[in-house]
N, C-alpha and C positions, 0 to 999 in steps of 0.2 A: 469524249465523243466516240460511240461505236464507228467503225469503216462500214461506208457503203460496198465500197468497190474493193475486192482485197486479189489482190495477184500473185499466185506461188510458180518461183521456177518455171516461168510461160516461155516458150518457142517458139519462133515461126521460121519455115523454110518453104520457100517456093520451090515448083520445077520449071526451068523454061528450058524447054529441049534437054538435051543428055546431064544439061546444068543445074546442079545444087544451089540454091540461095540462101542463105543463113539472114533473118532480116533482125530479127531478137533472140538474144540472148539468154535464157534462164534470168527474165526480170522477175524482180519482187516487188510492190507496191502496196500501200493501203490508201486509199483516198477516203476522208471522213466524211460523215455526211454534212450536208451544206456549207461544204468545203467548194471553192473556184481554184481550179488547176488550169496554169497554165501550162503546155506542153513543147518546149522547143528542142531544135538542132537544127543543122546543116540536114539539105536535099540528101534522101537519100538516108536517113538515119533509124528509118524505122517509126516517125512519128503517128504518120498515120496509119500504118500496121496497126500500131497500138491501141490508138485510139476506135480505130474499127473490132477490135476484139473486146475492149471494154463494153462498146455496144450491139455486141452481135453482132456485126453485120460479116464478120470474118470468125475462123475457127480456128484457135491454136494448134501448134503439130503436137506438142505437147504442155503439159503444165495444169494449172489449176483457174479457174478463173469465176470468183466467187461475188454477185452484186445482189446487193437487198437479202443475202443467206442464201442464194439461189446458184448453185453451181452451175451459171449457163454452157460449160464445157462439154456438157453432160447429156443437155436436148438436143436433138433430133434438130434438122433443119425447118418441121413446117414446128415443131413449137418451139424456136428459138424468134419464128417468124413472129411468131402469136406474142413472146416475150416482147420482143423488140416494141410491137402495137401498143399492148398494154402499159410500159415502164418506161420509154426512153423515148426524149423527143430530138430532132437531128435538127441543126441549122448549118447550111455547105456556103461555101463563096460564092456558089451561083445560086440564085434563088428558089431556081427550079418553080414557079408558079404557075398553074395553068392560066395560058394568055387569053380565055376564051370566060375564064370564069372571072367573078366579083372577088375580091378580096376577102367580105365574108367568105363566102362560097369555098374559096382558095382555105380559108381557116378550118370550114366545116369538113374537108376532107377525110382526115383521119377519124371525125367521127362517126361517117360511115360505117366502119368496122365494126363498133359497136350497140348496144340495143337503143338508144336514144333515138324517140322522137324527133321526127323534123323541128317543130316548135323550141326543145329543149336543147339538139343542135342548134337552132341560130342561137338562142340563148347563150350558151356557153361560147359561141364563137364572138359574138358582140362582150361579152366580157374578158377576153385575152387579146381582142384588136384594142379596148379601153386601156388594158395594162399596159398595151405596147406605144400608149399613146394616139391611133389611130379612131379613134369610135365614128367621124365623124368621115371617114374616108372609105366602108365599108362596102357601096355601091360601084367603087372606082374598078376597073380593071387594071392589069399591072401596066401598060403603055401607059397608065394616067398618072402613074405614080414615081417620084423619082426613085433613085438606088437604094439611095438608105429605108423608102417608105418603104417597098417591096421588101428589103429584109425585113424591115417590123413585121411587114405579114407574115414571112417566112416564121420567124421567133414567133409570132400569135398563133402560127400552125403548130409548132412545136410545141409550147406548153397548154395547148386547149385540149388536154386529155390528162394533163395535171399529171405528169412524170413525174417519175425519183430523179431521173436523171439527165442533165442536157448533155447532147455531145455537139459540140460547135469545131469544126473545121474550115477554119481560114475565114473565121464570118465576114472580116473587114476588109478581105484579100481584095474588093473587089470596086472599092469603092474613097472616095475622096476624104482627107482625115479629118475636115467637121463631121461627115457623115459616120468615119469608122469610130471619132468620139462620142457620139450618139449614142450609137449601139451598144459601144462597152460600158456605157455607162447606164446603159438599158439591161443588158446581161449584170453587173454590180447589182444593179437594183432588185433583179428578179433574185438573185442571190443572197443580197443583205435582208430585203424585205418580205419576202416570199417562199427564204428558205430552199434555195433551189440547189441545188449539188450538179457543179458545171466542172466539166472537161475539156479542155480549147486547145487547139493547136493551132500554133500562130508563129509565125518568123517576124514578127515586130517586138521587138523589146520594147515599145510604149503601148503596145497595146496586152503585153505581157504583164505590164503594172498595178493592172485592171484588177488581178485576179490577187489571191488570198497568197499562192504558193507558186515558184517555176520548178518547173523538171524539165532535168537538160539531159536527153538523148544521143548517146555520139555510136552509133557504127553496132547499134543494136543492144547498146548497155545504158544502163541510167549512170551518169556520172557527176551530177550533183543535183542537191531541191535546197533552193533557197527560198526563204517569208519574206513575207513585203509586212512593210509596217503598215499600222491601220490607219 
């Protein structure tokens, strides 16, 4: 299997006031495509550093950092911006939904940005609330909906623009463990069956299980990746 995501030698240091922060170390990674990476370590380790530069949302100090053949190290901040729209869908521990909109509506978001028809918007947004199990909940606001439904919308927002890639941080963080078994087994699915190439960072070793592979992060270095059996 080719690597989607391939990371050479990558850095990160912050400034805060006169102080240097070293957060990653000259990591190296490939992650293959429709591969489910789980990402653990202790607070503080650099997890979601990483996981944020996998998806743009952060920039290396130094290093390479190569997804889809595309060296996003390289863009410019408004088209890394444009990358990010295009290629990568986020799922956070907080759901972040607009409280004011419908759950469709909440999915049809991202497709604002691009050329779609209102019609072919909902369209496509009624087909990833189906994936995520919700089709019949799409009029709901998010106060109508429990934790776990709300993430499904969140994940329905996330892949209804049909990314290479999912970046999930802490999807479960937030919520009760039949709900946080739901969702992993909704993320499995969108990965087994749909081909999806996920990145998760998670401090649950059961919810770690979920996925294909763990990489374990300690103090800005990768220090081991274990397989989970099928």
């Amino acid at each position: 299997m080719a690597s989607l995501v391939s990371l050479r030698n990558l850095h990160k240091t912050y400034q805060r006031g006169p102080e240097k922060v070293d957060v990653l170390h000259g990591i190296d990674l490939d992650i293959e495509k429709g591969d489910f990476v789980a990402l653990m370590g202790p607070s503080g380790s650099g997890k979601s550093t990483l996981l944020n530069l996998i998806g743009g949302l952060d920039t290396p100090t130094s290093g390479e950092i190569e997804v889809g053949g595309q060296r996003i190290d390289r863009l410019t901040a408004g088209q890394l911006s444009q990358w990010r729209s295009d290629h990568v869908g986020f799922v956070f521990q907080f759901y972040n939904l607009m409280p004011m909109l419908s759950a469709q509506k909440n999915v049809e978001l991202p497709l604002l940005l691009t050329n779609l028809g209102a019609a072919q918007r909902k369209r496509n947004a009624e087909i990833a609330l189906q994936l995520v199990g919700l089709a019949e909940r799409g009029r709901h606001r998010p106060n109508e909906l429990s934790g776990g439904q709300q993430q499904r919308v969140a994940i329905a927002r996330a892949i209804v623009s049909d990314p290479m890639l999912l970046i999930c941080d802490e999807p479960t963080g937030d919520l009760d463990r039949q709900s946080a078994e739901e969702i992993l087994t909704l993320l499995q699915a969108l990965n087994r069956d749909h081909g999806k190439t996920i990145v998760m960072v998670t401090h649950d070793p059961k919810a770690a299980e979920y996925a294909s592979h763990t990489l374990h992060l300690d103090k800005g270095t990768l220090v081991e990746q274990a397989a989970h059996a099928a």
